[in-house]
C-alpha positions as CSV (number, residue, x, y, z in Angstrom):
1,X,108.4,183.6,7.9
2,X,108.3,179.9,8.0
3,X,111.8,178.0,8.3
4,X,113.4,176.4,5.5
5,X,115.3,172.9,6.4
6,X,117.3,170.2,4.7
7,X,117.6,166.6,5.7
8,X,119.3,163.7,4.3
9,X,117.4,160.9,2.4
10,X,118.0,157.1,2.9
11,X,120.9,157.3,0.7
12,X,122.6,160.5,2.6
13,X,121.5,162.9,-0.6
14,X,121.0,166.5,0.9
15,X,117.3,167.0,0.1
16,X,115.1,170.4,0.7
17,X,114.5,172.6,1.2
18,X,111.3,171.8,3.1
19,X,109.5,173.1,5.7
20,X,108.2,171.7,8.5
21,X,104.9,170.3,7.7
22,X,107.1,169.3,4.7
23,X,109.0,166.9,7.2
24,X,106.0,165.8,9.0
25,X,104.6,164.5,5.7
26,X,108.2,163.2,4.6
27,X,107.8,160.6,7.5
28,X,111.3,161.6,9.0
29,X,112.3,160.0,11.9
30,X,114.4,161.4,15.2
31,X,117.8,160.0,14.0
32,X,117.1,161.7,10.4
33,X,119.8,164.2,9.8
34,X,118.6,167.9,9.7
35,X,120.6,171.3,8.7
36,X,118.9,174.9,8.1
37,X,120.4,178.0,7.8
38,X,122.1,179.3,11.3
39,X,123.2,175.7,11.9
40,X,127.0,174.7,12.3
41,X,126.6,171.2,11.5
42,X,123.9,168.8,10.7
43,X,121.9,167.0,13.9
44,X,119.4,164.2,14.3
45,X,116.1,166.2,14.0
46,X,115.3,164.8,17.3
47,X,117.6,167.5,18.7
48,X,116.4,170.0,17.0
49,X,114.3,173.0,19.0
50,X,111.3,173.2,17.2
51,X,111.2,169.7,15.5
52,X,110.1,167.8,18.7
53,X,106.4,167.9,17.7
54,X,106.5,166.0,14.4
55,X,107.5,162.6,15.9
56,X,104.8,160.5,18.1
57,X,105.3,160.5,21.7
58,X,106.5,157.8,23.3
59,X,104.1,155.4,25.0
60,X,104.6,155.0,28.9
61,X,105.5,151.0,28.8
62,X,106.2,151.1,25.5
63,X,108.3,148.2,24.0
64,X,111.8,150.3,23.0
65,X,111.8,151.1,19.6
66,X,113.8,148.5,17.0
67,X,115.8,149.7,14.4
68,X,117.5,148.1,11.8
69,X,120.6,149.1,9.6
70,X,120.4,149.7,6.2
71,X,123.6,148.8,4.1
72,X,124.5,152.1,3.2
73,X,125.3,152.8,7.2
74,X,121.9,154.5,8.3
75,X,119.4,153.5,10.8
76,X,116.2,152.9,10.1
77,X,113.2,152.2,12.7
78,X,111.5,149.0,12.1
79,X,107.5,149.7,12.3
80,X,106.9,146.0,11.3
81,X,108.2,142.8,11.0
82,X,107.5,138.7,10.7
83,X,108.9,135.7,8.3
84,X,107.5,135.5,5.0
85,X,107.9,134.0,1.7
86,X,108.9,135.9,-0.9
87,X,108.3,134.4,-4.8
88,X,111.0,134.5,-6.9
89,X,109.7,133.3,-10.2
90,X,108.3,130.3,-9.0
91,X,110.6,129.7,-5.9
92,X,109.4,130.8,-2.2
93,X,112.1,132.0,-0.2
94,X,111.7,132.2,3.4
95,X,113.1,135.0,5.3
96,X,112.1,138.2,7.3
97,X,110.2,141.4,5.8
98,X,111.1,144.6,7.5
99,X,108.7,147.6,6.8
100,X,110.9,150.4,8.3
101,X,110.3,154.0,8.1
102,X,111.9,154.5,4.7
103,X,111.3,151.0,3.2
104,X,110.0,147.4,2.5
105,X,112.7,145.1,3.0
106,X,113.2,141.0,2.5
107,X,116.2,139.4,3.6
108,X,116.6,135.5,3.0
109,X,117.4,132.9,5.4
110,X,120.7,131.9,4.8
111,X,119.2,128.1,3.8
112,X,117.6,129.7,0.5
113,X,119.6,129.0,-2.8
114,X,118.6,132.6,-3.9
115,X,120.1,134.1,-1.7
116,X,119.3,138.4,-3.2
117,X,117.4,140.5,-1.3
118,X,114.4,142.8,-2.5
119,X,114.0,146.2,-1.2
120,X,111.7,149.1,-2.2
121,X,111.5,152.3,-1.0
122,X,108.1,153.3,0.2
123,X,107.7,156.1,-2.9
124,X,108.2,153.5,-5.3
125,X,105.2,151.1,-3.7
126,X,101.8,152.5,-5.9
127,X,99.3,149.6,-4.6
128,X,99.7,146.6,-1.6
129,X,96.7,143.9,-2.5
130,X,95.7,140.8,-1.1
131,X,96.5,137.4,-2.9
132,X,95.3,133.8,-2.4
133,X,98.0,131.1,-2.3
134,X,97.4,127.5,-4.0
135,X,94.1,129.9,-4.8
136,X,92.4,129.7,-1.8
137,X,94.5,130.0,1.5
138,X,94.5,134.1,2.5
139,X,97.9,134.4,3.3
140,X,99.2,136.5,0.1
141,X,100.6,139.8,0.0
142,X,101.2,141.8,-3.3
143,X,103.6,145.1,-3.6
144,X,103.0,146.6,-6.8
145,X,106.2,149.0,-7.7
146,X,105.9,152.2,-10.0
147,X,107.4,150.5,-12.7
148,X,104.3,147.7,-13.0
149,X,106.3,144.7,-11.5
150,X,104.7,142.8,-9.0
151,X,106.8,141.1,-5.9
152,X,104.6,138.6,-4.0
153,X,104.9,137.1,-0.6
154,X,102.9,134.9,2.2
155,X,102.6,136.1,5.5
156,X,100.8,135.7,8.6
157,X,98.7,138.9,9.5
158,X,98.2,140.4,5.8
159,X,95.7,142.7,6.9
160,X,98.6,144.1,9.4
161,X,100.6,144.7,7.0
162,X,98.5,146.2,4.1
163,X,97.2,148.9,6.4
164,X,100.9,149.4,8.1
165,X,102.1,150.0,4.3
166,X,99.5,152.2,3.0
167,X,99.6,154.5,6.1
168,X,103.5,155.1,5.2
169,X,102.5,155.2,1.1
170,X,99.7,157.7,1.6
C-alpha cells in the first residue's frame, strides 16, 4: 500500500494527501514541511526516510544552494536569478527577478518611484514568451498569468529563463 503524506504549501496551508510521486511532481523542496500518519510532528522532507530520492543530488563542487525568504517566513531555493526591468504600465522598473522553487518574484531597487513588487506563483504562470523591446532588441520576457494579464520584463539571458520557467510550469 503506497503512503499517504501532507506537506505545507508556500503559504503554510496543510495540503494532501499526496503520495510520493505526488511530491516529486509538486516540486517540493528538502526544507518543505512533511507529516503522514505515524508521525509526531511535522519535518523538512529532507529528513524524511523514504523521501531522499525525490530531490537532485548534490553536485561534487557545487556552488551552495541560495535561498531566499518569502514574506510569509518560509524559505524558498532560488533556481535563478539576474536584474531586470519590469514594465509597469509604461514605467521600467529595475530590480531583481527571483525564480524560486515555488515562484517568480520581482523586487525593486529602492531608487524606483513604484516601489510594489509582483509575484506569481508558478501554477498561476500558463505561457512565458519572448518580446522585442523598442521592437527590435531581444531582450523581452513575457509571463502570461491564468487570469489573461500579461507582466513584461527585459532581461539578459531570456532564453535562460524561459526554459528555467517552463521546466517548473510543466
Amino acid at each position: 500500500m503506497e503512503e499517504n503524506y501532507y506537506y505545507q504549501d508556500a503559504y503554510n496551508q496543510q495540503q494532501g494527501p499526496v503520495t510520493k510521486e505526488e511530491l516529486t511532481r509538486l516540486r517540493i523542496d528538502r526544507n518543505t514541511q512533511v507529516w503522514m500518519p505515524g508521525m509526531d510532528n511535522w519535518q523538512p522532507a529532507g529528513t524524511i526516510a523514504g523521501l531522499e530520492g525525490i530531490f537532485p543530488p548534490s553536485l561534487p563542487g557545487a556552488a551552495k544552494i541560495e535561498t531566499t525568504f518569502h514574506p510569509n517566513g518560509a524559505e524558498e531555493i532560488i533556481i535563478y536569478k539576474g536584474p531586470a526591468n519590469h514594465y509597469v504600465n509604461i514605467e521600467a522598473r529595475g530590480g531583481t527577478l527571483y525564480l524560486t522553487t515555488k515562484r517568480l518574484r520581482f523586487l525593486p531597487h529602492a531608487l524606483n518611484i513604484q516601489q510594489q513588487e509582483f509575484e506569481a506563483s508558478l501554477n498561476e504562470i500558463r505561457e512565458v514568451g519572448f518580446r522585442n523591446s523598442l521592437g527590435i532588441v531581444p531582450n523581452g520576457l513575457t509571463i502570461t498569468l491564468d487570469n489573461g494579464r500579461v507582466e513584461k520584463f527585459v532581461v539578459s539571458k531570456r532564453k535562460i529563463w524561459k526554459e528555467e520557467i517552463e521546466k517548473l510550469i510543466q
